[in-house]
N, C-alpha and C positions, 0 to 999 in steps of 0.2 A: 543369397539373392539380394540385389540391388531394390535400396527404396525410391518408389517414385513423387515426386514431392508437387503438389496442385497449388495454386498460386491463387487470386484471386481472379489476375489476368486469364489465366487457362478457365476459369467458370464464367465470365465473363463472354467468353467465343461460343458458350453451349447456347441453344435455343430457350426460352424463360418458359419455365413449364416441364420440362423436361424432368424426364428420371437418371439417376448417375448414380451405377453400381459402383462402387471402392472397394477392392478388393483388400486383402491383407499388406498385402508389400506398399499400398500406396498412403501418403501422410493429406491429409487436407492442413493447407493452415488457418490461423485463425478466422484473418480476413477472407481468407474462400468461403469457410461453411456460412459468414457473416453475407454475403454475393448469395450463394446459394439462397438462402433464408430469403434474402430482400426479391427475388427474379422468381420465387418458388420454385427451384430445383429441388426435386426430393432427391435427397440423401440414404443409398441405401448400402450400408455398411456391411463389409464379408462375402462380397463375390466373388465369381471366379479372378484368376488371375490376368491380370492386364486390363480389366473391363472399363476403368475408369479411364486407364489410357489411352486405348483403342475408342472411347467416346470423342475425347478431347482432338483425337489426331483423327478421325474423321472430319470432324466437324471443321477444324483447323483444313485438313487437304481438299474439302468441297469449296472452300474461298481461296487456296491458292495458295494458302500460307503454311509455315512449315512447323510441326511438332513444338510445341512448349515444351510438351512432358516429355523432357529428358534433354532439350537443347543446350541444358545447362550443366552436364556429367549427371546430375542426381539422379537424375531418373530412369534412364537406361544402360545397361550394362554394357550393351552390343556395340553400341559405337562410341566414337571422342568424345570427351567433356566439352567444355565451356573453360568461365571463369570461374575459378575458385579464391577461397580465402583461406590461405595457409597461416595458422601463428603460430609462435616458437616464446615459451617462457622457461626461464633457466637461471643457472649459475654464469655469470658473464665469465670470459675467458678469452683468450684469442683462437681465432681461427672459430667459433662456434658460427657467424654469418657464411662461413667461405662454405663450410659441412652443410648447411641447410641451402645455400644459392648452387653449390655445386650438383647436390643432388637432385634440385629443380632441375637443371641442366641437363643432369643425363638424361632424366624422365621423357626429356624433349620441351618442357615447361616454357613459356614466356613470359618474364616476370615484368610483368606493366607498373606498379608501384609496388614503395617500399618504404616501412615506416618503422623505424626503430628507438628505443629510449632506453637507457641504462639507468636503474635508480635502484641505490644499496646495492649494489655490487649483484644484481642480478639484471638481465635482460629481457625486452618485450619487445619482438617484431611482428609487424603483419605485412605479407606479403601476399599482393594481388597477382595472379597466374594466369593466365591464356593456356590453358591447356589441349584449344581445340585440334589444333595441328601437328598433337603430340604423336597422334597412334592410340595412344593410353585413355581408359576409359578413367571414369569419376574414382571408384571404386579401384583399379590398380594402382592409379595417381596417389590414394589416402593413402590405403594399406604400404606403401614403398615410403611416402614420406614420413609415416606416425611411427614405421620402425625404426626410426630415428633415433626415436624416445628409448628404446629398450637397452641398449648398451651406456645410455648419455646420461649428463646431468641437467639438461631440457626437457621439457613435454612440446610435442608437437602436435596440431588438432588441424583438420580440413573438413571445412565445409563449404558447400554448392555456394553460388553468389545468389543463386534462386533464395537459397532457405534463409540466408543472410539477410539478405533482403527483407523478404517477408515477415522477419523478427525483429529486425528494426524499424518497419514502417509503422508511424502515427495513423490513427485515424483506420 
């Protein structure tokens, strides 16, 4: 099962006051339960399933506006991702970008940046992905890129630009 990943934006769209069941599959981050706390949304951890999400996308489809949770692959399984953050560290070699850009490609992938360094003869890319147009949800997109890793001398790792995000914002 796909996790769904709350933002601070997504608690931000709830009503202040409000109660927000989280069910298992869903992550709050830091800065959300930090949102919640401040607006007094109770926090009620171990609902059924989807409850936090079906809050947030309510409340998000009565203004008009469309789903957070999951607009980014993280969150729902059912349809296209977003943006993601693919990285590849390894043993440098040739041909090891062509193997990892290629198989974005097949995926259906659109690789919007791209940032690479070779240092001691090992390799660190990160590659930013459009995968909304793919077909491919968050979760088909990892599991095809991160088996990458399993014949190679690389590690491959994907995450949502949501959770990205949220992990490296200040404040």
């Amino acid at each position: 099962m796909t996790r769904r990943i709350l933002t601070a934006e997504d608690i931000e769209q709830l009503e202040a006051g409000c109660r927000l069941v989280v069910d298992d599959q869903t992550t709050l981050t830091g800065p959300a339960r930090d949102v919640a706390r401040r607006r007094g949304i109770e926090l009620v951890e171990g609902g059924g399933p989807q409850s936090a999400a079906d809050a947030v996308d309510a409340v998000l489809e009565a203004q008009g506006g469309r789903s957070a949770v999951g607009a980014s692959g993280g969150a729902a399984a059912a349809g296209p991702g977003g943006i993601i953050i693919v990285t590849a560290v390894g043993v440098n070699r040739p041909g090891v970008m062509a193997e990892l850009t290629s198989a974005i490609g097949q995926l259906g992938g659109d690789i919007q940046d791209v940032s690479q360094r070779i240092t001691g003869g090992y390799f660190n890319a990160i590659l930013v992905v459009d995968i909304a147009r793919s077909g491919q949800t968050f979760t088909a997109f990892r599991d095809a890129l991160k088996a990458l890793s399993e014949p190679s001398d690389y590690v491959v790792t994907v995450i949502d630009e949501r959770v990205f995000t949220a992990m490296h914002r200040l404040g």
